[in-house]
C-alpha positions in Angstrom: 25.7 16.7 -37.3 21.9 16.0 -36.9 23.3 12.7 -34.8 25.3 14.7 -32.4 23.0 16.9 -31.8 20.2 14.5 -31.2 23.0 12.8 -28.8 23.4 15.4 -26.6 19.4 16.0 -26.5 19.0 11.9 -25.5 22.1 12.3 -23.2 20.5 15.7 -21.5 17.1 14.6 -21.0 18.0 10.8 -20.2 20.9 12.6 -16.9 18.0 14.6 -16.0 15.4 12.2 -15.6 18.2 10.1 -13.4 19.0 12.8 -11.5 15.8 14.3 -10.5 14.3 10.5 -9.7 17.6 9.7 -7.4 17.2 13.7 -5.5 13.7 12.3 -5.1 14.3 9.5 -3.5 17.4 10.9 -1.7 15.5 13.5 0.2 12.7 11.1 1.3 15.3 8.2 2.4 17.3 11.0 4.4 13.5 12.3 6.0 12.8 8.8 6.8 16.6 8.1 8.0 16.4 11.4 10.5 12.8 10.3 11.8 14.3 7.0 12.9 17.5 8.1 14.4 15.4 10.8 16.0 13.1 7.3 17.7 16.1 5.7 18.3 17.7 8.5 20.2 14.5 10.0 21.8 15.9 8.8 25.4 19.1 10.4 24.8 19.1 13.6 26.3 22.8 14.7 24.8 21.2 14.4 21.7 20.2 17.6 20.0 18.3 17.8 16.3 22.1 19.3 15.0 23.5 15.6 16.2 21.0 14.4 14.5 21.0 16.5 11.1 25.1 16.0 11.0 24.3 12.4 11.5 21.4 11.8 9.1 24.2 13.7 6.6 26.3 11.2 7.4 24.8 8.0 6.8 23.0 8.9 3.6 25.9 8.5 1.1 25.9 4.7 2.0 21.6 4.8 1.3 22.5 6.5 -2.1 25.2 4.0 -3.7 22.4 0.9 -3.1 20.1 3.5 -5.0 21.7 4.2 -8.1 21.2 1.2 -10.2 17.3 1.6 -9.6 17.8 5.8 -10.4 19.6 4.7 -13.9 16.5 1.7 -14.5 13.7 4.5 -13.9 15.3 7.0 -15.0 15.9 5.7 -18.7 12.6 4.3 -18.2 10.8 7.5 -17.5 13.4 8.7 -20.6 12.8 6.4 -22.9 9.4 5.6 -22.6 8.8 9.5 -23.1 10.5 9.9 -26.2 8.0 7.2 -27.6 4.9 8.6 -26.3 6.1 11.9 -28.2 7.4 10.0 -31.6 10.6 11.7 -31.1 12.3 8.5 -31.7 10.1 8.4 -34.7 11.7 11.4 -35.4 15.9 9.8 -34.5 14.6 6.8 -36.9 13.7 9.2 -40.2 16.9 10.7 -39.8 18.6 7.3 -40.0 19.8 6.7 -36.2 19.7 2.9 -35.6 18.6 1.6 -32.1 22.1 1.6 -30.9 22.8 4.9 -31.9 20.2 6.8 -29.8 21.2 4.5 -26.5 24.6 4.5 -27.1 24.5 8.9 -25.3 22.6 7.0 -22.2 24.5 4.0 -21.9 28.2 6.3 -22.0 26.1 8.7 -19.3 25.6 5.4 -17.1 29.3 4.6 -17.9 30.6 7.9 -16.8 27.8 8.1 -13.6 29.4 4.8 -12.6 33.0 6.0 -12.8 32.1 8.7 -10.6 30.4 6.8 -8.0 33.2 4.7 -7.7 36.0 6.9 -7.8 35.0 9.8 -6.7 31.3 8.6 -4.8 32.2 5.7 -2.7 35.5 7.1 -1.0 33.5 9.7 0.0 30.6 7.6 1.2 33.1 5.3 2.9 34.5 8.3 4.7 30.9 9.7 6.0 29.6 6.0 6.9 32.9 6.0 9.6 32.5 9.4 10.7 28.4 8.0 11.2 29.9 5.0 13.1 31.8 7.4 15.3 28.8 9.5 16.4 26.0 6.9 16.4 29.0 4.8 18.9 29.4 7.3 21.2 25.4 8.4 21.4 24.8 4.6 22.3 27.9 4.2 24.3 26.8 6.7 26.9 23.4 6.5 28.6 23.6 3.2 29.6 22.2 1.7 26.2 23.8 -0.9 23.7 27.4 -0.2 23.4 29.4 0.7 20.5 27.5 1.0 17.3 26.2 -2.1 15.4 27.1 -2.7 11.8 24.4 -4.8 10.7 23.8 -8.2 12.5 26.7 -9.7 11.5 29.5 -10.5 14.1 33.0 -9.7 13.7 35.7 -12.5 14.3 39.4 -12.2 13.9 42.4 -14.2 14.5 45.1 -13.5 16.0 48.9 -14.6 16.8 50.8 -13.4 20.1 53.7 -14.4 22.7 50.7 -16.5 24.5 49.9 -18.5 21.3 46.6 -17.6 19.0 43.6 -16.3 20.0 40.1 -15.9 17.8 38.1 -12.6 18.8 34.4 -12.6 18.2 33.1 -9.7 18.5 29.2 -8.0 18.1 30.0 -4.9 17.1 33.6 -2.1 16.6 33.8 1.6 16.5 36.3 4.1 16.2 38.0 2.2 13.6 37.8 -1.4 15.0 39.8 -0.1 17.8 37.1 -0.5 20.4 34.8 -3.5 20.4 31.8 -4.4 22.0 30.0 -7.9 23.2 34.0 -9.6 23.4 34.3 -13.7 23.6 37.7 -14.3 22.9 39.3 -18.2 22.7 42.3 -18.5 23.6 45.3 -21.3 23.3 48.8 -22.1 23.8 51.4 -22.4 21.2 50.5 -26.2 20.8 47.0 -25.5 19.8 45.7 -26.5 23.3 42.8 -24.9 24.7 43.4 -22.3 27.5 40.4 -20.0 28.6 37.6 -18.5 26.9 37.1 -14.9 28.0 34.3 -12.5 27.6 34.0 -8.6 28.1 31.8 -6.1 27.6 34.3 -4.2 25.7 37.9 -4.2 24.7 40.5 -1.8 23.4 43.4 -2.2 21.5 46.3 -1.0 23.5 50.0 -1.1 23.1 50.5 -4.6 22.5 47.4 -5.4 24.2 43.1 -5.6 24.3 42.6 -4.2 27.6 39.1 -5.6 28.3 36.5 -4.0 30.4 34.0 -5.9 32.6 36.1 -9.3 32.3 34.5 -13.2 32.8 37.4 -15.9 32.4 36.5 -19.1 32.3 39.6 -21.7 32.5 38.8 -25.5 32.1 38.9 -27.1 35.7 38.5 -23.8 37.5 35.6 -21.3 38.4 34.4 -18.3 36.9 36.0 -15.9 37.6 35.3 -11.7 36.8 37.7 -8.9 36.5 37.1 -5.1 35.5 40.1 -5.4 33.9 41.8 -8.0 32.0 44.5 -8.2 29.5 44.9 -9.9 26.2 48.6 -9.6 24.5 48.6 -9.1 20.4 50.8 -8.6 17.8 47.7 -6.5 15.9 48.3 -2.5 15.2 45.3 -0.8 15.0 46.0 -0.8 11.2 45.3 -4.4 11.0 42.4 -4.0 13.4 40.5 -1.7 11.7 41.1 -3.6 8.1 40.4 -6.9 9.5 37.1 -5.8 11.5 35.8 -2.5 10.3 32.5 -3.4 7.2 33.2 -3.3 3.3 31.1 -0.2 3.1 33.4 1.6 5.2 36.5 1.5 3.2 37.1 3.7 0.7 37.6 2.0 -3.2 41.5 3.5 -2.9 42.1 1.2 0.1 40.4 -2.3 -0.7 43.6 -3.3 -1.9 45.6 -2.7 1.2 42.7 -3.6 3.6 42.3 -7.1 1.8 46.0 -7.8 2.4 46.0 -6.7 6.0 42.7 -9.2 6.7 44.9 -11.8 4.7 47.7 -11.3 7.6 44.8 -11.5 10.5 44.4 -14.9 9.7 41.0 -14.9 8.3 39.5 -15.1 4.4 39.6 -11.3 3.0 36.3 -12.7 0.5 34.0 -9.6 1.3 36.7 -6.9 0.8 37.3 -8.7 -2.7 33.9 -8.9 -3.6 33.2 -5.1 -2.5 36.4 -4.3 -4.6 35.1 -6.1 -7.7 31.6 -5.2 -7.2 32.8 -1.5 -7.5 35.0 -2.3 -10.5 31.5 -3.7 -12.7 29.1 -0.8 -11.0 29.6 1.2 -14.2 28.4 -1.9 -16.3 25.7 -2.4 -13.8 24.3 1.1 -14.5 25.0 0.1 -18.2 22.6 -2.9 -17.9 20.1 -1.2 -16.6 20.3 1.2 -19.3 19.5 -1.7 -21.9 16.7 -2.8 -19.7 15.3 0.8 -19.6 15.6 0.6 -23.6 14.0 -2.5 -23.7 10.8 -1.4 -22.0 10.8 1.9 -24.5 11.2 0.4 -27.4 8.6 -1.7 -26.6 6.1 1.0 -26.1 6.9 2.5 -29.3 7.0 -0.6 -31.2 3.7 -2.4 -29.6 2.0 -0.5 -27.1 0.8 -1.7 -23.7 2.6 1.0 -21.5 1.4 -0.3 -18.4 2.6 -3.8 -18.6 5.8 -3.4 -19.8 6.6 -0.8 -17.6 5.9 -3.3 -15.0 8.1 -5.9 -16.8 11.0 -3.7 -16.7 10.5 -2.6 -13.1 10.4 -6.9 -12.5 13.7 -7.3 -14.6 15.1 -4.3 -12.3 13.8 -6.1 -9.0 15.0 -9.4 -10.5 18.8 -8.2 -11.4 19.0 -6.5 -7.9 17.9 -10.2 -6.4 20.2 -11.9 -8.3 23.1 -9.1 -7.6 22.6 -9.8 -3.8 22.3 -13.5 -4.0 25.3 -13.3 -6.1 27.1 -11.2 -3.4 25.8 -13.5 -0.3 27.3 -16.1 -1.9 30.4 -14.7 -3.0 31.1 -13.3 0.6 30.5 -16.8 2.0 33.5 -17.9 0.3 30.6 -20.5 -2.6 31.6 -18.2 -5.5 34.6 -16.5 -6.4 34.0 -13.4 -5.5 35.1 -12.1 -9.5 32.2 -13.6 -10.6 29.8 -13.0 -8.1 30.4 -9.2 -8.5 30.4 -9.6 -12.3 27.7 -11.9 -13.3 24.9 -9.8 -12.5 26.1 -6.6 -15.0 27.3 -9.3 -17.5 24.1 -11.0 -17.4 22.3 -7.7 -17.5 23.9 -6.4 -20.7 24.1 -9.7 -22.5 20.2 -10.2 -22.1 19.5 -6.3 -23.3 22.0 -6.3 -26.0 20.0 -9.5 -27.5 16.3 -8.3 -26.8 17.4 -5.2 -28.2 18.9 -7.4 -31.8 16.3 -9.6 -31.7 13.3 -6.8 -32.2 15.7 -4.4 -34.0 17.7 -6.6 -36.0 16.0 -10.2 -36.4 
């Protein structure tokens, strides 16, 4: 009884500590977030401090998820690191709770918080980053500035497969859904693989069978340049395809990977960074789980030996390390080096493994 009940008090304080560090940082990313968009869009006079609340709303969900793991890390830091300065887990340890008894409430706190944020969390997020597309693409579409809204850096390319023969689509950035692109090259050839033309547009838009591409330049080998406000580009792609083959990881919800990385599988081209989204959302509960033995790590250590200041600085390094090594490991798993399994896997793996042995080598050995 005297377990459970000290449980529940770890559990409570260690949820409370996460959740008022990550409402911290959540209100000062989505100040920061609004101050920018409001710089961004100071020229745009359509743009009213509503837009701007509705889209600052919007985008912050996709801040948040990057946020969590380092909410769990401080947060059972803060926790943990507490309960030693006040000898309460003196107190867990004269009742005769072992180590992995008084971590196990956090660690199945971090479980359940990452259950949530992927099943419950991300689809929303996913759904809000779209809707943030879709205003933040029409606010630069108008007003003469940079079309369409820009995911990133990263261009988009796509194959595709038509009554002309195939064509690859390169294209700088998509709203709406994919169905309206921005900064078009498209290369064209015939059924025998030969080259044809190589077209570029300032935007296109899946039609009926169709792009329909706006501010044409076709350039066919042996002939000149020539320019067309319109121009036509047959496809076999519904906007279905489109959107899953084009659209960023963020921006599909965890209940549609699946289908999205068999629709980019049909367009021709690798499906790698829907699978590695889709796995790296599967181990996000063991991630938060990792950094809950890191945060116990850097408590028990206080207790044990002193020195708050530096190991509180070598758990914040561990935490910075692990995210490094979760980003590497997801660059290179979305460029097709790693699978993307284990690129999505090996950092929470790693994580727990090198916790759950710190934690049996003071405790235990």
């Amino acid at each position: 009884m005297i377990g459970r009940i000290l449980g529940f008090y770890f559990a409570r304080r260690f949820a409370h500590a996460v959740a008022v560090i990550f409402l911290s940082c959540v209100t000062l990313i989505v100040l920061v977030d609004f101050l920018e968009m409001a710089r961004r869009t100071a020229d745009r006079d359509q743009v009213t401090v509503s837009l701007l609340a509705l889209l600052t709303l919007y985008r912050a969900p996709a801040f948040t998820e990057q946020l969590l793991p380092f909410a769990v890390l401080f947060g059972g830091m803060v926790t943990f690191v507490i309960l030693s300065r006040r000898l309460e887990l003196v107190v867990a340890r004269a009742v005769g709770l072992s180590v992995w008894q008084f971590i196990t409430p956090p660690v199945l706190v971090a479980f359940l918080v990452g259950v949530f944020a992927t099943c419950v969390f991300n689809p929303i997020s996913a759904d809000f980053k779209e809707r943030a597309n879709q205003i933040e693409g029409d606010i630069f579409a108008s007003g003469g500035g940079t079309p369409g809204f820009t995911q990133g850096k990263k261009e988009f390319w796509i194959r595709q497969q038509s009554v002309d023969g195939q064509s690859i689509i390169q294209a700088q950035s998509s709203r709406q859904g994919g169905r309206v692109l921005s900064g078009v090259v498209i290369f064209e050839f015939d059924p025998a693989g030969n080259f044809m033309e190589r077209v570029e547009a300032k935007s296109a838009t899946l039609g009926d069978g169709a792009w329909i591409l706006t501010g044409a330049k076709v350039l066919v080998p042996g002939l000149d340049l020539a320019s067309y406000d319109t121009y036509l580009i047959a496809t076999k792609l519904d906007p279905k395809q489109v959107q899953d083959s084009l659209i960023a990881p963020e921006t599909v919800s965890f209940w549609q990977l699946p289908s999205a990385i068999r629709s980019a599988e049909q367009s021709g081209f690798g499906a790698e960074k829907y699978r590695l989204q889709l796995q790296s959302l599967l181990a996000k509960p063991f991630l938060l789980v990792a950094m809950v033995l890191i945060a116990a790590v850097v408590g028990l250590r206080v207790f044990r030996f002193g020195g708050v200041g530096q190991t509180i600085l070598g758990g914040v390094l561990a935490g910075f390390l692990l995210y490094v090594g979760t980003k590497l490991a997801e660059d290179l798993g979305e460029a097709g080096i790693v699978h993307p399994v284990a690129a999505a896997w090996f950092p929470a793996v790693t994580g727990i493994l090198l916790g759950a042995l710190i934690l049996l080598h003071r405790e235990d050995g």
